[in-house]
C-alpha positions as YAML, in Angstrom:
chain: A
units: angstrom
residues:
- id: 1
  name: UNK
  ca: [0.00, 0.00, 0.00]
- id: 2
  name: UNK
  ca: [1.26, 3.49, -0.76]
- id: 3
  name: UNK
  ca: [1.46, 5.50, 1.97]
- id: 4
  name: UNK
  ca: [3.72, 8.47, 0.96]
- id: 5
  name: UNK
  ca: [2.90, 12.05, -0.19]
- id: 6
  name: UNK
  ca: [2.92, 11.63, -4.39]
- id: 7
  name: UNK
  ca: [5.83, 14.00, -5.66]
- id: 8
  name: UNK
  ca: [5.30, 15.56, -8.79]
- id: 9
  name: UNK
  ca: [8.03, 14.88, -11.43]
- id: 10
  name: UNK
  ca: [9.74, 18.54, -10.88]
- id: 11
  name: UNK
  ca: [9.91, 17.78, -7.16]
- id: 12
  name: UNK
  ca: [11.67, 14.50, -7.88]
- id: 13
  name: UNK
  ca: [14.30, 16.02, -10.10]
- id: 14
  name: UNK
  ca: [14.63, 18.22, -7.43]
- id: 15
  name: UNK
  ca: [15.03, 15.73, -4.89]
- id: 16
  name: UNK
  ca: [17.56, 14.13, -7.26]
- id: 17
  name: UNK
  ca: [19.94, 17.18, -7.86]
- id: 18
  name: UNK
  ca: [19.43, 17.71, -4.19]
- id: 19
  name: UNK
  ca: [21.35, 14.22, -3.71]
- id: 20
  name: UNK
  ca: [23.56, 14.46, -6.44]
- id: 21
  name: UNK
  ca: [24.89, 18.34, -4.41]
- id: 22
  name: UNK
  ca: [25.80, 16.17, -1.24]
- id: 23
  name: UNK
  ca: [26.74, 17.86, 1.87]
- id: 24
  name: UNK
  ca: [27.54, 21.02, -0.01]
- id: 25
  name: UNK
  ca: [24.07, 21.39, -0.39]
- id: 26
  name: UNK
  ca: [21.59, 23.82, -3.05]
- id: 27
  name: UNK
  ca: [21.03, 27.18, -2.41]
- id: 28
  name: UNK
  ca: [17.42, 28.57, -1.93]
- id: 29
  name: UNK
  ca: [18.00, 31.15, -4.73]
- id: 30
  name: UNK
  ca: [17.37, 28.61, -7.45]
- id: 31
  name: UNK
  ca: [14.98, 27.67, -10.26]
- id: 32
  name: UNK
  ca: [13.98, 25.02, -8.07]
- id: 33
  name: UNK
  ca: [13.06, 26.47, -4.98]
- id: 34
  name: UNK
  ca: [9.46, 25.89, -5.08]
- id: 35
  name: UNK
  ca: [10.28, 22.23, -5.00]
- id: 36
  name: UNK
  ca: [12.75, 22.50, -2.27]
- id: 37
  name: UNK
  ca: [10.42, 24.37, -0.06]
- id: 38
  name: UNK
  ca: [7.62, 21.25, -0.24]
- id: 39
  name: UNK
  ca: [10.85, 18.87, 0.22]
- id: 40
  name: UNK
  ca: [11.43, 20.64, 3.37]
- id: 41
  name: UNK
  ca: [7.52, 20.81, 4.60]
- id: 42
  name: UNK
  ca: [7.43, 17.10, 3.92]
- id: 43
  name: UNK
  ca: [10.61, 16.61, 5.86]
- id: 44
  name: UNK
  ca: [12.99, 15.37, 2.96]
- id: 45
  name: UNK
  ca: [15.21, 18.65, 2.77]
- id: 46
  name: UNK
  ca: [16.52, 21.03, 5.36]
- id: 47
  name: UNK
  ca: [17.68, 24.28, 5.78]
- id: 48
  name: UNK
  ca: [16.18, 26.88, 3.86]
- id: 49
  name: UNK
  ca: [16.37, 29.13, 6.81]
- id: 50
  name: UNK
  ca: [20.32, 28.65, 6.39]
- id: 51
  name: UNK
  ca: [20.38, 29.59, 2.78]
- id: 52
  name: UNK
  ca: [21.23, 26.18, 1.72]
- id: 53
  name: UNK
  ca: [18.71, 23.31, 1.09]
- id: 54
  name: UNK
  ca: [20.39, 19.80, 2.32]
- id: 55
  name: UNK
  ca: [19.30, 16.16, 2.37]
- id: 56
  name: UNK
  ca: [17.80, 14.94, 5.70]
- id: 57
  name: UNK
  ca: [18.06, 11.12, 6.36]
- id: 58
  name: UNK
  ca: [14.18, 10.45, 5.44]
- id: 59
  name: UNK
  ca: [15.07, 12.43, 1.93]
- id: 60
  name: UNK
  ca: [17.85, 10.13, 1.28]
- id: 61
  name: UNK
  ca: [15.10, 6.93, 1.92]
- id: 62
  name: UNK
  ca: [12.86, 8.40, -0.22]
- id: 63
  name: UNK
  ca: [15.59, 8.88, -3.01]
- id: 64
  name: UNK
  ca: [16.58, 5.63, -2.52]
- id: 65
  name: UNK
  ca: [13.01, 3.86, -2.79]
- id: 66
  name: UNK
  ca: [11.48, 6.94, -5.86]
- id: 67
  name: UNK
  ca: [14.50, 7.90, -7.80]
- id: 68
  name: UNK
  ca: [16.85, 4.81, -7.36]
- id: 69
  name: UNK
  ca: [13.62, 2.00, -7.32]
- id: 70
  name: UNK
  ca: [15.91, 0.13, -4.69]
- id: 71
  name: UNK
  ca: [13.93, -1.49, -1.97]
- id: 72
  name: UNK
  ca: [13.43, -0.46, 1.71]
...
């Protein structure tokens, strides 16, 4: 059964890039930023109060299970 928020296919390239910057992290002053602000209310991304978007650990799950179709 699904039980996850859908994310729409901008938010999961955004989720993706947001991997792919690693600890370094995106800043909020991007094209994306509308994505990275519903990453961070659904608890996948952190920090836009820091000027930098980063991965939190449920982010990297979800990238895991969405982007990389590995299993839990």
């Amino acid at each position: 059964m699904w039980n996850e928020p859908y994310l729409e296919s901008c938010c999961r390239s955004a989720l993706h890039r947001l991997k792919l910057s690693g600890q370094a992290g995106r800043p909020v002053a991007v094209p994306d930023a509308p994505c990275l602000r519903r990453l961070e209310g659904m608890g996948l991304a952190s920090g836009g109060t820091t000027n930098r978007y980063t991965l939190t650990e449920q982010g990297r799950a979800r990238h895991r299970t969405e982007i990389l179709k590995q299993p839990t």
